[in-house]
N, C-alpha and C positions, 0 to 999 in steps of 0.2 A: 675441212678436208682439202679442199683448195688451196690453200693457202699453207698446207704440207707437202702435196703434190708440186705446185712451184718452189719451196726451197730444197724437195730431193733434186730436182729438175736443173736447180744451180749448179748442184755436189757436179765434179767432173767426174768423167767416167771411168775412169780407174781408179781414184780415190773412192767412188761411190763404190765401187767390187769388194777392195780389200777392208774399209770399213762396216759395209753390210755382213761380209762375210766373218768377220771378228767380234760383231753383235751375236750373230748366229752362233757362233762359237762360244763367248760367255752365256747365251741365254738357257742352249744345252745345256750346259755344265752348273747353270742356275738350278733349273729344275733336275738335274743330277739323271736326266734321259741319256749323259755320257758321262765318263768319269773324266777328269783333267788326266790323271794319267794317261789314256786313250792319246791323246793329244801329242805328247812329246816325241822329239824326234828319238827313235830309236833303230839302229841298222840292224838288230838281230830283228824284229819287230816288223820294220819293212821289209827284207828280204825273206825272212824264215817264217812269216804268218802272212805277208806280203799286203799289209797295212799300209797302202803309199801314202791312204793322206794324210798321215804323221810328216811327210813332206812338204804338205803347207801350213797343216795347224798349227804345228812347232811355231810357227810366223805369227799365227793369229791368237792365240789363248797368253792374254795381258796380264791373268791372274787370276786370282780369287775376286769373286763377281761381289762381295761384301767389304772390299777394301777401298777407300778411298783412293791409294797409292793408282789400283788398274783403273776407276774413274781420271783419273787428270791424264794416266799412258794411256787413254784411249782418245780422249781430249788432241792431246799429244800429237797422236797416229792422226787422227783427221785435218788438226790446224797444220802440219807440217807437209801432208800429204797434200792437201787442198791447194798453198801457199805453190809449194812446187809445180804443181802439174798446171796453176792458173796462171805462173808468173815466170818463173825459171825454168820452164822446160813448157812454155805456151805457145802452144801451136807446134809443138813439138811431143807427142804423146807416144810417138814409136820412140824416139831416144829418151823417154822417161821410164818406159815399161823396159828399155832394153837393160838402164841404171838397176833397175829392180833385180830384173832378171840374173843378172852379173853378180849384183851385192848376195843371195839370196845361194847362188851356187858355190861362191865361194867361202858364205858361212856354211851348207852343207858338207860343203869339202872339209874345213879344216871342224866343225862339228863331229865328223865319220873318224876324226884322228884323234881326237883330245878327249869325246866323249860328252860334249855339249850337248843340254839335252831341250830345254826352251831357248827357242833362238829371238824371240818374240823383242827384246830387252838389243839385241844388238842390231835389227831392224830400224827400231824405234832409233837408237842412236847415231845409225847411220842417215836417217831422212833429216833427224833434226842438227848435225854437222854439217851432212850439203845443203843446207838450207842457210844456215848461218853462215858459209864461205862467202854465200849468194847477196846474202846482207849485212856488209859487213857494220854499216851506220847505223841499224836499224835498232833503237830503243828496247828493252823488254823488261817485264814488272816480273820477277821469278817473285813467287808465292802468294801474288797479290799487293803488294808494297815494295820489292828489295829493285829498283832500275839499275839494269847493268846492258852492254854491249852484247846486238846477238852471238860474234865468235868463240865469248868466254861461257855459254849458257853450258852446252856441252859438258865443259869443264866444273861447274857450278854442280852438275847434277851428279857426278863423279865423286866430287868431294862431299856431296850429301850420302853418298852411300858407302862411301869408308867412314863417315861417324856413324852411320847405320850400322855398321860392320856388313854389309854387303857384297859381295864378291865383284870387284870391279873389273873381270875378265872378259863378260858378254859385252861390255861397253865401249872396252880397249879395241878389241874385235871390230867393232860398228866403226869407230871413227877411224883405224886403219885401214880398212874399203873404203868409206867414203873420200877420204884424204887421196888416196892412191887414186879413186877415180877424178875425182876434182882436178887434182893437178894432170890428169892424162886426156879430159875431155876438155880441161878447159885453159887450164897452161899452157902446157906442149905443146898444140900448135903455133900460138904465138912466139914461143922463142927460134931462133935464128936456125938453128941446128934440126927441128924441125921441117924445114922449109915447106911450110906450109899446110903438111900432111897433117891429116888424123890419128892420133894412132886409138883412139876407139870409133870406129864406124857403124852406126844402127843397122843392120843385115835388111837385105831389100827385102823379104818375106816377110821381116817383123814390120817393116813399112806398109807394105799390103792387106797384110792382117789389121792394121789399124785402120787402115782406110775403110778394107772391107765390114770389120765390126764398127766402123763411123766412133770410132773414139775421136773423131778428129772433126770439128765443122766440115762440111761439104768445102765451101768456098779455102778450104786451105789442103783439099784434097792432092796430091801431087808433092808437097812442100820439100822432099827429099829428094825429087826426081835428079839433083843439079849434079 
């Protein structure tokens, strides 16, 4: 039991949110206490029966809790959620939560236009693109044996789901956020034309809120004030 207690204790604390909360969400829909249906985003649904938390489930339900495929997308959600928030965005948990937040409204946006209904699929695609922009040298084994470069994994996963015959729309979705945010939080200001400025800023409140809910060590308490 100790030895459970120290490694939830590792999980960082917005990873540890949105993966307990995505447990909770398959373990419902295990014992069928909800239906998966219940779950997807739908705008007649939230507005006309005013179902809001189809606004985050949409996010968390991976799948069918008997498939292998939402075992390794939950894998997935943790090892890329983990990786980010410990190393690319470390010591930075208000501009991690703010990437969420941003990615997250504007798959409800264009979701509410097109009719998307499990957003869960272009979540996952967007943490595991900005992750691999992050790394771009970094080795990985897709399926257990195939070694390829993390940039091209993305892409790998893409192409496993057109010989799926899969709808590769919610994916295209993820890596056009993250892409667009990549290059605007982390290009842009370097180039000249720029001159220096941000053009994505983590809002002082969300900075607050972090500190205040201690997503953040004590000792790096401050870290945006500059």
């Amino acid at each position: 039991m100790v030895l459970i207690q120290d490694m939830l204790r590792e999980i960082p604390p917005v990873t540890k949110i949105i993966c307990s909360s995505s447990l909770l969400v398959q373990l419902l829909v295990y014992i069928q206490a909800i239906s998966k249906y219940d779950l997807y985003f739908s705008l007649s649904h939230i507005f006309g029966k005013f179902q809001i938390w189809r606004l985050f489930t949409s996010f968390l339900y991976l799948g069918d809790s008997d498939s292998i495929q939402t075992f390794f997308s939950l894998m997935m959600l943790f090892q890329c959620s983990t990786r980010l928030e410990e190393r690319t965005f470390r010591n930075k948990a208000a501009d991690y939560l703010y990437f969420l937040l941003l990615g997250v409204t504007v798959m409800i946006g264009y979701a509410s236009i097109v009719g998307f209904t499990n957003l869960s699929k272009s979540f996952l695609t967007m943490l595991l693109y900005v992750w691999s922009r992050y790394n771009q040298d970094v080795i990985m084994l897709i399926f257990g044996f195939l070694p390829i470069k993390a940039p091209y994994i993305t892409w790998v996963y893409i192409v496993v789901d057109i010989i799926l015959e899969e709808s590769i729309a919610y994916d295209i979705l993820g890596v056009f956020i993250a892409h667009v945010f990549y290059f605007l939080y982390e290009i842009y200001p370097r180039l000249p034309l720029s001159k220096g400025l941000r053009a994505i800023k983590t809002p002082n409140f969300l900075v607050k809120f972090v500190d205040y809910a201690k997503l953040t060590p004590n000792e790096y308490a401050g870290y945006y004030d500059d």
